[in-house]
ROBA-613513 format. One line per field, with one value per residue (C-alpha): residue number from 1; residue in one letter; chain; x, y, z. Coordinates in nm, 4 decimals, always signed. Layout:
# residues N
seq: c(NUM,...)
type: c(A,...)
mol: c(A,...)
c1: c(X,...)
c2: c(Y,...)
c3: c(Z,...)
# end
This chain:
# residues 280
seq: c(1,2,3,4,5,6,7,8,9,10,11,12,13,14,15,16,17,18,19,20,21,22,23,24,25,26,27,28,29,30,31,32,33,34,35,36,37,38,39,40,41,42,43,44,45,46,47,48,49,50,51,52,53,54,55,56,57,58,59,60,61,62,63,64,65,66,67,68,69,70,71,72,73,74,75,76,77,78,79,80,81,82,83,84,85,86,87,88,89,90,91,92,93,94,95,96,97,98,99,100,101,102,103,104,105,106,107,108,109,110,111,112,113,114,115,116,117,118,119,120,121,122,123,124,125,126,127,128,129,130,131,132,133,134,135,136,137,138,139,140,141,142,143,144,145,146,147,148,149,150,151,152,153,154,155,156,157,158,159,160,161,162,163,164,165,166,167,168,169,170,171,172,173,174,175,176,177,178,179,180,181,182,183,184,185,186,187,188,189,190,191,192,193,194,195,196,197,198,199,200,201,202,203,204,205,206,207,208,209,210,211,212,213,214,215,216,217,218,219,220,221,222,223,224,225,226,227,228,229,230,231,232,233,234,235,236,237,238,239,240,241,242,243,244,245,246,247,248,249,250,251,252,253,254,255,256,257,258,259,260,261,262,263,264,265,266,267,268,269,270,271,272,273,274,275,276,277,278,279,280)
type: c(X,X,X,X,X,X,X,X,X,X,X,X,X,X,X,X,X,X,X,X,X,X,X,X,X,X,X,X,X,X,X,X,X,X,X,X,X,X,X,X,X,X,X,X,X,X,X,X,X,X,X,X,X,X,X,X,X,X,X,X,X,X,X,X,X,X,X,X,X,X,X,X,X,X,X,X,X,X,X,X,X,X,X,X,X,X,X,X,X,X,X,X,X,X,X,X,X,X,X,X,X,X,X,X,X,X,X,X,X,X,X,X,X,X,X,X,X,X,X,X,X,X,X,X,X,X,X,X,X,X,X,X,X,X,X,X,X,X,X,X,X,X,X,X,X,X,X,X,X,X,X,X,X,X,X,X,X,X,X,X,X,X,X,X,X,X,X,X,X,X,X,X,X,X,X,X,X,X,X,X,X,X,X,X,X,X,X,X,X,X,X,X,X,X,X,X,X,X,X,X,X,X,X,X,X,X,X,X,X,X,X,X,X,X,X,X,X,X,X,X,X,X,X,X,X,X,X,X,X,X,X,X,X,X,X,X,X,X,X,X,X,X,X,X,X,X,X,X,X,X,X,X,X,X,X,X,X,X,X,X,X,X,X,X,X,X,X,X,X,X,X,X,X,X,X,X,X,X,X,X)
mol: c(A,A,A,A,A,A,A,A,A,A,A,A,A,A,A,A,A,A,A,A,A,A,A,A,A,A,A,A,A,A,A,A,A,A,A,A,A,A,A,A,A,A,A,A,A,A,A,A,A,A,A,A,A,A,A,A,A,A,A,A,A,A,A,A,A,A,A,A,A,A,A,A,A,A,A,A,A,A,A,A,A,A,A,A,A,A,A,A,A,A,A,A,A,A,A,A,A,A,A,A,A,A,A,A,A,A,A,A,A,A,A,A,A,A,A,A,A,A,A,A,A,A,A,A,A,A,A,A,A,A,A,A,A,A,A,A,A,A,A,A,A,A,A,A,A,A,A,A,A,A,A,A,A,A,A,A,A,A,A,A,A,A,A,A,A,A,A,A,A,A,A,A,A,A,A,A,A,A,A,A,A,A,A,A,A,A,A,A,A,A,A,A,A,A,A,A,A,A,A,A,A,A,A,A,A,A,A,A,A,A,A,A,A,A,A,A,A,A,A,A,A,A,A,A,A,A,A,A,A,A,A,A,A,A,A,A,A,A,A,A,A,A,A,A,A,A,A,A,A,A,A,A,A,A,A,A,A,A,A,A,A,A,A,A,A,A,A,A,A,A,A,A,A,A,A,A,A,A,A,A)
c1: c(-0.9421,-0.5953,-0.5101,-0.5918,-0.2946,-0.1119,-0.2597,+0.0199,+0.0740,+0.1037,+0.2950,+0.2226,+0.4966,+0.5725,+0.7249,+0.4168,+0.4148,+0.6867,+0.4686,+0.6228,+0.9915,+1.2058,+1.1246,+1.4180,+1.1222,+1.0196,+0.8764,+1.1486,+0.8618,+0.9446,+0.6273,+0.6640,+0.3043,+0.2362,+0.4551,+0.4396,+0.5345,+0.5254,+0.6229,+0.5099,+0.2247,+0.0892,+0.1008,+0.0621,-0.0397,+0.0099,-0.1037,+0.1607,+0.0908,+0.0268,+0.0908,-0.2070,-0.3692,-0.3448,-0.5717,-0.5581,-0.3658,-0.3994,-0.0455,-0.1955,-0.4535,-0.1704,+0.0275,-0.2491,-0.4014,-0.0152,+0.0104,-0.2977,-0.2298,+0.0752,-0.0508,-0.3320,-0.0683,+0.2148,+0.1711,+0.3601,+0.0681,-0.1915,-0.3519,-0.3702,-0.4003,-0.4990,-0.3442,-0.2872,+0.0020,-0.0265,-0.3861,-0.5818,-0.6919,-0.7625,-0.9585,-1.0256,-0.9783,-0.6935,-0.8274,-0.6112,-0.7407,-1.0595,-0.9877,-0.8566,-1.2210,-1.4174,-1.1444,-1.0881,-1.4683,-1.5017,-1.2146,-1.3846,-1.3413,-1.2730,-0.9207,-0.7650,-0.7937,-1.1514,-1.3121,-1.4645,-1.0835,-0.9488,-1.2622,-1.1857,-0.7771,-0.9198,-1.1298,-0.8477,-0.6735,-1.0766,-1.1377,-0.8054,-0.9322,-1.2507,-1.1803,-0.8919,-0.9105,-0.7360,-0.9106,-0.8592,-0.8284,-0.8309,-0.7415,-0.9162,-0.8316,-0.9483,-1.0896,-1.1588,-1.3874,-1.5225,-1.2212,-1.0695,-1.4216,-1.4417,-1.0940,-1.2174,-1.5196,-1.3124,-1.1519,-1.3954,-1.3636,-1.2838,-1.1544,-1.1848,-1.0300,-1.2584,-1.1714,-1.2542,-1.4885,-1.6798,-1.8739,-1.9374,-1.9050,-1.8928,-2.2913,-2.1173,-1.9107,-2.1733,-2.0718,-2.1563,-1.9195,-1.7680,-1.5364,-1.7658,-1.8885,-2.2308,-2.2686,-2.1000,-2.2259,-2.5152,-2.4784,-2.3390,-2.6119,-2.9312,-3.0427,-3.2513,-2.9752,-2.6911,-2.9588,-2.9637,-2.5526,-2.4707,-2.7651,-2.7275,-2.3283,-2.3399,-2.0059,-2.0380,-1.8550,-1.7047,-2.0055,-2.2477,-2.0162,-2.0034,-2.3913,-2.5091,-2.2692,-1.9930,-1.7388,-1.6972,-1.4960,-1.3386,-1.0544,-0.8529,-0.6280,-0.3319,-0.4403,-0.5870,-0.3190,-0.2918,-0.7045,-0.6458,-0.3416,-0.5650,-0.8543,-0.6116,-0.4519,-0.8051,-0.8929,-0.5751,-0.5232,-0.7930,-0.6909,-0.6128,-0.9017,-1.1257,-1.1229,-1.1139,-1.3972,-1.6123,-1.5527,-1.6523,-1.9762,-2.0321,-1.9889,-2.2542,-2.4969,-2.7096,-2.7602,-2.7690,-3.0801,-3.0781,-3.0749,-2.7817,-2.6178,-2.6473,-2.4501,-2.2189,-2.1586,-2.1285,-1.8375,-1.6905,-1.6760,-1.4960,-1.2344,-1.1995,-1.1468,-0.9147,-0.6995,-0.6785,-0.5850,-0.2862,-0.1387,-0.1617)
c2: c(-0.3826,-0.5168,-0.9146,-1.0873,-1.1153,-1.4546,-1.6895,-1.7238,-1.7455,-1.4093,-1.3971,-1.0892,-1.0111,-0.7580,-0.5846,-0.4612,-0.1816,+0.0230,+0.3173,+0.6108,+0.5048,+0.4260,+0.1308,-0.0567,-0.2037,+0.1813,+0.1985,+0.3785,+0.6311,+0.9852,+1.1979,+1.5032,+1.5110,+1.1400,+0.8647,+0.5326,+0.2265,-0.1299,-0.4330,-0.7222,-0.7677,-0.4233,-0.0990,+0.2001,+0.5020,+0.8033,+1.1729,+1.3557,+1.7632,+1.7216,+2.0711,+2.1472,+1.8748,+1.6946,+1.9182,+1.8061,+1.9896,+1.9409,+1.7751,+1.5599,+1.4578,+1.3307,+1.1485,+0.9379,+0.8540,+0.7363,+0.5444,+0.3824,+0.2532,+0.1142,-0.0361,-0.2290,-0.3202,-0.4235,-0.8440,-0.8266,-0.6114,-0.7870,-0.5031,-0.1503,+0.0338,+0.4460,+0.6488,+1.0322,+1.1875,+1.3634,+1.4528,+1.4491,+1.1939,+1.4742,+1.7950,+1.8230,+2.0407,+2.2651,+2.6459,+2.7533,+2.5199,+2.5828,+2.9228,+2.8038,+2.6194,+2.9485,+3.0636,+2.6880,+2.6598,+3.0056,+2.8774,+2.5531,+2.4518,+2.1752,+2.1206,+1.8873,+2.2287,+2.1790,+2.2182,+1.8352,+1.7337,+1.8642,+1.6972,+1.3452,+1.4306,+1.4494,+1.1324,+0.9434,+0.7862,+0.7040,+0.5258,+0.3210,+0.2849,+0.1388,-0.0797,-0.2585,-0.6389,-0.5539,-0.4889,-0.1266,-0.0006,+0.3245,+0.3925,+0.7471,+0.9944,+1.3200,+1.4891,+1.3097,+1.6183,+1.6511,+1.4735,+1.3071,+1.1865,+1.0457,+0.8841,+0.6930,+0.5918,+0.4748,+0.2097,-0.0862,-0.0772,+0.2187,+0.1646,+0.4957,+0.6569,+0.7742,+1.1184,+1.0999,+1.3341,+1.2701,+1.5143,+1.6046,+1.9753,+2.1150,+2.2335,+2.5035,+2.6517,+2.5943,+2.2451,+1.9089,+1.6092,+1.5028,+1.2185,+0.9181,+0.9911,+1.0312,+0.7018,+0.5145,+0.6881,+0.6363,+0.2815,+0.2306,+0.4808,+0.4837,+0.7623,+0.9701,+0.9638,+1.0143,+1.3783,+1.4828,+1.4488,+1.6364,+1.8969,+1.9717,+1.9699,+1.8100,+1.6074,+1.2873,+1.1438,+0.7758,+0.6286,+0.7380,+0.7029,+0.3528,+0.2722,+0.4206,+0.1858,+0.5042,+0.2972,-0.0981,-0.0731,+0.2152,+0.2175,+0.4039,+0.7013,+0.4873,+0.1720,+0.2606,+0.1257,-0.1737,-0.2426,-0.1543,-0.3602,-0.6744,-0.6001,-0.6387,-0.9474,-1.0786,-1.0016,-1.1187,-1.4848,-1.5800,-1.6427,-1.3376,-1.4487,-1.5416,-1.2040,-1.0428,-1.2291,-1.1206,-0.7924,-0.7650,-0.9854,-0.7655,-0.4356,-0.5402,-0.6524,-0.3791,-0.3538,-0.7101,-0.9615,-1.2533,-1.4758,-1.3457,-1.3267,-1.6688,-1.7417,-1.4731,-1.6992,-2.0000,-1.8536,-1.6848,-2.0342,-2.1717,-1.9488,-1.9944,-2.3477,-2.3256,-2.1034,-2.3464,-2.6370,-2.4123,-2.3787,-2.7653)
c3: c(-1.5468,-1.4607,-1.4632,-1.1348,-0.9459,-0.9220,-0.6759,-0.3704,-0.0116,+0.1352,+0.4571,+0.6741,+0.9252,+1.1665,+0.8486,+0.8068,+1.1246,+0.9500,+0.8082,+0.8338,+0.8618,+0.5604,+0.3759,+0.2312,-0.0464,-0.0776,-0.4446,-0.6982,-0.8382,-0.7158,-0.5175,-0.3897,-0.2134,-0.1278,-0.0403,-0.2017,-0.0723,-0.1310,+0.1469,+0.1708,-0.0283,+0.0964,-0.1354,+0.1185,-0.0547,+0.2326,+0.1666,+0.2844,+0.3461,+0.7266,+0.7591,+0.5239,+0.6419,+0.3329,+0.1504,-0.2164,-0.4942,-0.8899,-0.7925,-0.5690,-0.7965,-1.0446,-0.8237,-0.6419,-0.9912,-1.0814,-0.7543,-0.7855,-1.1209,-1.0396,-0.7591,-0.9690,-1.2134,-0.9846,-0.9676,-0.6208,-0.4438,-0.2851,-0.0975,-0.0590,+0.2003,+0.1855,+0.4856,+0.5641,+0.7453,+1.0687,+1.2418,+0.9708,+0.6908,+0.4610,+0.4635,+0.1357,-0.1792,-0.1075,-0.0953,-0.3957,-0.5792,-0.5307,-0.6341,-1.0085,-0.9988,-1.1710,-1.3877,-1.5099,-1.5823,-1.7675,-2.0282,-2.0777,-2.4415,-2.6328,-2.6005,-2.3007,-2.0887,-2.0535,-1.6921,-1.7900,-1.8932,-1.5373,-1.3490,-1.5220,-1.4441,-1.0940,-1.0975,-1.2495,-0.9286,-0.7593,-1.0912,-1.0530,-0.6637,-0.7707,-1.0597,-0.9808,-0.8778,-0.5357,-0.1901,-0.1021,+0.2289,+0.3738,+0.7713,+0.8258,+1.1208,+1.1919,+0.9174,+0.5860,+0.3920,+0.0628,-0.1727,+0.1311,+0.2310,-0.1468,-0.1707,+0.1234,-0.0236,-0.3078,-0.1042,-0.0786,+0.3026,+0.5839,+0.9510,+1.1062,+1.4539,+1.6910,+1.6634,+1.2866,+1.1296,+0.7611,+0.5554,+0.1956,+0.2150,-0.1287,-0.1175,+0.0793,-0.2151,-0.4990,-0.5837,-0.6016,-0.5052,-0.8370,-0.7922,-0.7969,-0.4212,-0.4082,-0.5647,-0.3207,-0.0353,-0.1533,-0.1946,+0.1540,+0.3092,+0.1166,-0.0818,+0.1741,+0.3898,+0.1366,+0.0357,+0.4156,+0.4682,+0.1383,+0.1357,+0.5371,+0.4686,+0.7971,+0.9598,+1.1117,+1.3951,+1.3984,+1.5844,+1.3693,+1.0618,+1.1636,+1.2681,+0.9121,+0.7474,+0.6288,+0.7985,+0.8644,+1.1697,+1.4203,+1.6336,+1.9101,+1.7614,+1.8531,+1.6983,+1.3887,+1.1596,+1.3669,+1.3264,+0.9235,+0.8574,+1.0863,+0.8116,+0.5526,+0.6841,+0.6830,+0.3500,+0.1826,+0.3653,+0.0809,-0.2884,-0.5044,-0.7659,-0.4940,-0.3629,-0.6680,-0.7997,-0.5237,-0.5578,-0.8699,-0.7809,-0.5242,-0.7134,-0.9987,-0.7288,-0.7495,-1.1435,-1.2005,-1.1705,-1.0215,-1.2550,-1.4557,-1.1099,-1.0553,-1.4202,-1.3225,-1.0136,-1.2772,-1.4392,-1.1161,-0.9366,-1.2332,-1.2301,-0.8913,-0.9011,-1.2211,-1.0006,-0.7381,-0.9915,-1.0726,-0.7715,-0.6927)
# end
């Protein structure tokens, strides 16, 4: 895990709103299918094939996983925030990729080549997503299927647009959702309901998304980057330990007792106050 960032004021302005135009803080690392860029406090990582609706390429793969790291690493980046260009969040595997799928498992050996060596290439950038200190965000529209449905799970919170749709779809092609998914949906869901979603390949709207607890908040097409970048501003007026302290709390939860939770808390709260004493 990377250093907690240094404890700081952050101050959000209107600076914030520019997504999409050029950034003059635009980060120097050079993507040809996402676009990184850091104001502000804010590391916005956008998927950028609109025209393929961000479907996700062994390219793609590579470049989140390097934007994500930096992100964690980068002391100036309080938050980040997960986006896709044009209708669509993301729909997913891109079909020639999931072509190479067969051959690349028939050739499996052990040399990095392997099938398991391109699956853990794959995981790399929800790994970074998950473990870093940072909140991570991710403002979902339209379609966010299969891998797109599991980079936003990868983000510790989702605002979706009404029009967005979720599903796990990979029972359809003889797979199973292999980029840390399934646990966190079925974290957030429960594990009969996490079954019936993946099994029935069935999509859920934002309502729903949002009433089984797939999604903490929804918005209007038009104002989903406002409602995400207000969820951020929320999250990040607190001290950078604080939050990442409670994260991490909140993350071993489930496979922790109680009573080492409470000494977990112990240590947690000193830290907490030591960070304050340094910024006196």
């Amino acid at each position: 895990m990377h250093p907690v960032p240094t404890d700081g004021p952050l101050t959000l302005t209107p600076r914030w709103y520019r997504f999409g135009r050029a950034n003059p803080l635009e980060n120097s690392l050079d993507f040809e299918t996402i676009r990184y860029t850091v104001d502000d406090g804010l590391a916005n990582i956008t998927l950028a094939r609109p025209d393929k609706r961000n479907a996700v390429t062994q390219a793609m793969f590579a470049e989140l996983g390097d934007a994500a790291e930096e992100a964690a690493a980068d002391q100036a980046v309080r938050v980040v925030l997960v986006t896709g260009e044009g209708p669509s969040f993301c729909a997913g595997i891109d079909l020639g990729l999931l072509s190479e799928l067969g051959p690349l498992a028939a050739q499996a050996s052990d040399d990095q080549d392997t099938f398991g060596s391109f699956i853990r290439r794959a995981q790399r950038p929800f790994r970074a997503l998950a473990r870093m200190p940072k909140p991570s965000l991710a403002a979902v529209q339209g379609h966010a299927l299969g891998a797109g449905l599991q980079l936003a799970l990868a983000c510790d919170l989702r605002v979706a647009s009404t029009d967005a749709k979720l599903g796990m779809l990979e029972p359809r092609y003889g797979l199973i959702p292999d980029l840390g998914g399934l646990h966190r949906l079925t974290r957030l869901v429960g594990p009969a309901r996490a079954k019936d979603l993946v099994w029935a390949t069935r999509m859920v709207e934002a309502d729903e998304a949002r009433r089984i607890g797939l999604v903490d908040r929804i918005a209007q097409p038009d104002d989903l980057l406002a409602e995400a970048l207000a969820l951020a501003r929320q999250v990040v007026q607190h001290s950078p330990t604080t939050v990442a302290l409670i994260k991490d709390l909140v993350e071993r939860a489930f496979e922790t007792p109680l009573h080492d939770e409470f000494e977990l808390e112990v240590q947690g709260q000193t830290r907490a106050v030591q960070a304050l004493r340094s910024t006196d």
